[in-house]
N, C-alpha and C positions, 0 to 999 in steps of 0.2 A: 388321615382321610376317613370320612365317614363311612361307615358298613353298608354295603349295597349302592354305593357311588360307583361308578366306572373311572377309571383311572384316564383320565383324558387324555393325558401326557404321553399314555404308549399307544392308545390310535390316532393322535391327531402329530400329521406328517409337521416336522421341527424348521418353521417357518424364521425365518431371519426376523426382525423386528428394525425398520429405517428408521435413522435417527438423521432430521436437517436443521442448519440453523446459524444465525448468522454470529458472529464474532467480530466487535468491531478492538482493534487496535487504535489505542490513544498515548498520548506523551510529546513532549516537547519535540522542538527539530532538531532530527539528530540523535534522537534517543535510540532509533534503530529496528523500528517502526517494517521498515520494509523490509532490509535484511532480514527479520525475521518470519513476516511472509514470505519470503521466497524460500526461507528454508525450512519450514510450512509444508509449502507448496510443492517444492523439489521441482522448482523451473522460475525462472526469472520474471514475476510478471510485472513486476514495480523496480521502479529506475532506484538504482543505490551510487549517489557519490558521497563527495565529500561537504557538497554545498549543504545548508540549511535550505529548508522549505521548498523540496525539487519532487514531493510529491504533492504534486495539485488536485487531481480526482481522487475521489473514493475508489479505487482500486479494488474489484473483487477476485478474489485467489479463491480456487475449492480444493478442498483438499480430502483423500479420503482416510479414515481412522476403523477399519473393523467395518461394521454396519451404517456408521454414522457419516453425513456427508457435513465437513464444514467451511463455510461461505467465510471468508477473510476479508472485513472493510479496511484495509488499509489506511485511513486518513490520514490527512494532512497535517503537521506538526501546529499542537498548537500554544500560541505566541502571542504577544500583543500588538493586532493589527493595528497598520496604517494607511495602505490603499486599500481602492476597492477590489482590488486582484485579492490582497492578503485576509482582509473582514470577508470575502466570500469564501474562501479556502477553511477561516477557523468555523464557519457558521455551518460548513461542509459538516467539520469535523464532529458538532456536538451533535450536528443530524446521527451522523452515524451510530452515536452513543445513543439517543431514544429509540434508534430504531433496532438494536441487536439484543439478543438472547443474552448474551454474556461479552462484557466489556473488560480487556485488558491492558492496564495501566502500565505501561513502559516507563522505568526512570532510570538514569544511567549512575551506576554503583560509586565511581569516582567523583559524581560528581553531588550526588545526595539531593537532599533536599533545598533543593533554589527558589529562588521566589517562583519561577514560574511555575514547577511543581506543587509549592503551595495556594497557588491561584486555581490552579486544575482541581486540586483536592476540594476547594472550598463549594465550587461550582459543581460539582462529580456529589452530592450527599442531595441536591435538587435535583439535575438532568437525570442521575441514575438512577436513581429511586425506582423500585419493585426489579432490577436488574443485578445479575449474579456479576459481582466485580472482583474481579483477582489481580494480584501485584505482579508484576515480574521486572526484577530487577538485574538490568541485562549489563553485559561487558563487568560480570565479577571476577574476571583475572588482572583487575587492575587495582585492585584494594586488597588489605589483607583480609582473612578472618575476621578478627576482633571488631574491623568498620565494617563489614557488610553484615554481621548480627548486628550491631550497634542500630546500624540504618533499618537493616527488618523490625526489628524492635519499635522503634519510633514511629515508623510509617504506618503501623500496624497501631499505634497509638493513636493516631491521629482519624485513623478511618478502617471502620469494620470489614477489612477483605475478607471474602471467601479463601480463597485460601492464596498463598506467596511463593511465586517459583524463584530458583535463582538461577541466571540462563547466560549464554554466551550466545547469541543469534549467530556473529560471525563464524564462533566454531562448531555448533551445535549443543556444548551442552545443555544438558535441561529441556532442551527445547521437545522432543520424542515425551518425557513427561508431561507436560502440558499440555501438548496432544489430546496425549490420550486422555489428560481432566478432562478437556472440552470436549471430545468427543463423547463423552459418559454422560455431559451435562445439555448435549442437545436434546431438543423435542421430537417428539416421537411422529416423523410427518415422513412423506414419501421423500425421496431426495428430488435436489430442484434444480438439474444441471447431470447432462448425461456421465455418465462413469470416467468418459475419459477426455473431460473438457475441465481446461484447468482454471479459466478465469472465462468472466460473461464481458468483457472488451472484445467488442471489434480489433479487425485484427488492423484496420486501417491506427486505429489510437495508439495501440499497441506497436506499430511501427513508428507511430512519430515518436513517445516517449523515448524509443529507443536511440533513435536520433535526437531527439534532444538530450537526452544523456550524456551521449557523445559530446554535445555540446556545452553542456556543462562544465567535463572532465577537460575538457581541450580548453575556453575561454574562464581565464580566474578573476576578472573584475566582476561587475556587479552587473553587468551585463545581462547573464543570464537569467534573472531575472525580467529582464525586459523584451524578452524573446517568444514566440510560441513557435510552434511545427506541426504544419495540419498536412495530412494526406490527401491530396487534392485528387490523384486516382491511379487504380489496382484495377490493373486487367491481367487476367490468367490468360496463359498462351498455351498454345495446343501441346506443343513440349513438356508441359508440365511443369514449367517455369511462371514466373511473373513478373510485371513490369509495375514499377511503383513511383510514383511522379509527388515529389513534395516541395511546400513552399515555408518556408524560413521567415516568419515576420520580425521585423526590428522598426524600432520606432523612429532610426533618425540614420541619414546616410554615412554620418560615423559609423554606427555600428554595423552597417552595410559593410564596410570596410573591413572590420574589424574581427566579423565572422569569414567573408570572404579570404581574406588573409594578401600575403605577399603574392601575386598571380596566381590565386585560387588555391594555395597551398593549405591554407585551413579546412575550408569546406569542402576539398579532394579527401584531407586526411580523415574527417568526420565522415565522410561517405563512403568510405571504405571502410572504418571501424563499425558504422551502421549493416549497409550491408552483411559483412561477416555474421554480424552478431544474427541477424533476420533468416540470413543462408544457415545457423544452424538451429535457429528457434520454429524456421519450418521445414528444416529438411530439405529443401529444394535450391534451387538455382532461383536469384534476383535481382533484377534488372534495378537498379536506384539510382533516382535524376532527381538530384536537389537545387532549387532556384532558392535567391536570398532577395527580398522584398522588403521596400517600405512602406510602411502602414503607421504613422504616427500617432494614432489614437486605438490601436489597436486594443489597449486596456480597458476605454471603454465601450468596447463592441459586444453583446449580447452574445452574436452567435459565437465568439469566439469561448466565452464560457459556457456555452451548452454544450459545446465539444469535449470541455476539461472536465464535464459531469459538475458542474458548479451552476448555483443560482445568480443570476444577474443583479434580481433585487437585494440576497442578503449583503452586497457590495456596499448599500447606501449609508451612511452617517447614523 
């Protein structure tokens, strides 16, 4: 310090400094993508099965790290699209990538480097450009040692990360590391989401993924893909309860069926694993009425992809 300087630092009161900023999550279906937002997040805000491609929106999770506030884009696994459902879910995805601070590449450790990983990689050195990109290479309790160096080595060959976590999403490891890299590497902005709000979803979308999750989990054909669940309406009752009324689109009276189940045995057992879930994601009592509906073109209805936070046009050929 210079002679005759005042020492700023012991009269100016020790001001926190906010850090905000967004984080998009990228990697194949399945990579594991949301599991490790929500363990992120430390609450469930994106749907985790066992299907491939069951996150459709960009999903925002916030999480807090210290000072720093970080925004979670979740995206959608990306694949080589064939509808226009799936071309707007990957065109989602690379959105999310031009638009984030810092982009993190999920690849799953057993199973290395696939082609699709290297289609990501190749396209990741244009879309990401002037973006902080780091590796995490998740589910490392299913290889030994010598392959998950093996595979860090290489990947790291192939493209200049910032820096390489080694993470178990499901279990947590690694993951409180990474954390806190991101958190260090946000921007120095006010935060953008009050302290104790954990994702910027409505809570209407939030309740249909939910249910459709359920529905996911419950129907193993192919089904579910050709399904959507919109909240049609949330009215809060004096109780302090709510009432929540959704509709179940399918494209074709079979799968009317098929959801509905044996005398409504299916879509009773999905509304009650909904529910539950809803009764402790808000603490409250929930009234839930699901109807099952055909819409045979439902895929290509606009509004229905404004709801899933997808563009309608990046759907076309």
């Amino acid at each position: 310090m210079t002679e005759g300087t005042p020492d700023t630092q012991s009269i100016t009161p020790d001001v926190a400094v906010q850090r905000a900023g967004f984080v998009a999550l990228i990697g194949e279906p399945n990579a594991g993508k949301s599991t490790l937002l929500n363990r992120m997040v430390g609450a469930k805000v994106s749907i985790v099965t066992h299907k491939v491609q069951t996150t459709r929106a960009r999903i925002r999770g916030v999480a807090i790290e210290g000072d720093s506030q970080i925004v979670f884009v979740d995206t959608p696994g990306l694949f080589q699209p064939k509808r226009r459902l799936d071309r707007a879910m990957v065109a989602a995805a690379w959105s999310g990538v031009s638009d984030a601070d810092v982009v993190v590449l999920m690849i799953e450790a057993h199973r290395g480097i696939t082609k699709g990983v290297e289609a990501i990689l190749e396209r990741l050195g244009d879309v990401g450009k002037g973006r902080t990109i780091a590796l995490a290479i998740n589910k490392i309790d299913r290889v030994e040692a010598p392959v998950l160096l093996g595979l860090t080595k290489e990947m790291n060959e192939r493209f200049a990360f910032a820096e390489t976590f080694l993470i178990s999403a499901e279990k947590g490891h690694g993951a409180g590391t990474l954390r806190t890299w991101l958190a260090e590497r946000m921007p120095v902005e006010p935060w953008l989401y009050p302290e104790d709000q954990i994702a910027d979803l409505p809570l209407r979308m939030i309740a249909a993924e939910i249910t459709r999750e359920k529905l996911t989990l419950r129907l193993h054909q192919e089904l579910p893909y050709q399904l959507t669940v919109e909240t049609e309406n949330w009215e809060e009752r004096k109780d302090g309860s709510c009432k929540v009324d959704q509709l179940v689109y399918v494209m074709r009276d079979g799968h009317k069926g098929i959801v509905l189940g044996n005398r409504g045995e299916t879509i009773k057992s999905v509304g009650q694993a909904a529910r539950a879930e809803l009764v402790e994601f808000l603490g409250r009592k929930v009234h839930l009425f699901i109807q099952v509906k055909v819409r045979p073109n439902w895929l290509e209805d606009s509004d229905r992809y404004s709801e899933m936070g997808l563009n309608f046009k990046d759907g076309n050929e």
